[in-house]
N, C-alpha and C positions, 0 to 999 in steps of 0.2 A: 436292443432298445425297444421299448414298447412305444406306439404312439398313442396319447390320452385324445378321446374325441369326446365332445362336451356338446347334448343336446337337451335342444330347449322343449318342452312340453307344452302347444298352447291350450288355454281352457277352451272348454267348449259349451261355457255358461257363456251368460252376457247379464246386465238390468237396467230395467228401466223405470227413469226418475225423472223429478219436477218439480212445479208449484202449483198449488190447487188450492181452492179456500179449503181453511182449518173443516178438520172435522169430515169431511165429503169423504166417499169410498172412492178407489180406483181401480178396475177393475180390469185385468189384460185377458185375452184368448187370442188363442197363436191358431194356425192352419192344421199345425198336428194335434190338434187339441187339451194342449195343455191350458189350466183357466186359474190364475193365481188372484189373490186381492192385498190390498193395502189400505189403512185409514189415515189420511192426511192426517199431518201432528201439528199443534198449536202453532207451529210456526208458517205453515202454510208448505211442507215440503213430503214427497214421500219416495219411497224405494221400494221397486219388487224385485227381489233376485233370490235364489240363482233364476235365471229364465233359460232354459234350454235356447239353441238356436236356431228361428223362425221366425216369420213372419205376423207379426202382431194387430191386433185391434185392442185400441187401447179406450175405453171407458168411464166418465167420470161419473158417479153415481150419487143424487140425494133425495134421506127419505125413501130409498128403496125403485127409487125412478132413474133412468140413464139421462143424461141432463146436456152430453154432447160425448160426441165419440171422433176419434181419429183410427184409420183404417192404414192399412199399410207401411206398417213399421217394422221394419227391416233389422232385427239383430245379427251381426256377423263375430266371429272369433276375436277376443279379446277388445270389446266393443260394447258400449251401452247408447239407450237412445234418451235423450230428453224430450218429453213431451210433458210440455207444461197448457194449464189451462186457466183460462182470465178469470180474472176475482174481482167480486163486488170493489168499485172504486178503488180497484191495482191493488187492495191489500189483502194479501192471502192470510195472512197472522189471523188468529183470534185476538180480539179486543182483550186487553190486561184485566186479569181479574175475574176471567169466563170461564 
């Protein structure tokens, strides 16, 4: 009789995602130096993946200027991090029709 052994493989991506006014860059770098971007989408939401696993500064940028930054954001195996950032009067969306 043979015995079947069944293993699992976990990733060793992670990403990280939010809300941020429409339009703004966001922009991560990790401690090993990896530095990926993303452009907020009309709805106020973004994703950067895959992101290797490390620890994060995470970025909001407009206009080309960093506008507020969070530091130490922690990715781990099979794991993403939310980092969301305030929008003019709570709405991240673009206005309809912009």
């Amino acid at each position: 009789m043979t015995a079947l052994t069944t293993a699992q493989a976990q990733g060793t991506t992670a990403s990280i995602f939010g809300q941020a006014p429409a339009g703004a860059t966001v922009t991560v770098h990790s401690t090993t130096g990896v530095r990926r971007h993303a452009t907020v989408d009309a709805k106020g939401h973004y994703l950067i993946k895959p992101l290797s696993l490390s620890v994060y500064t995470v970025m909001l940028e407009k206009d080309g200027k960093t506008i507020e930054t969070r530091s130490n954001i922690p990715l781990t195996v099979g794991g993403g991090a939310e980092v969301d950032f305030a929008c003019p009067n709570d709405q991240c969306a673009a206005p309809e029709g912009s």
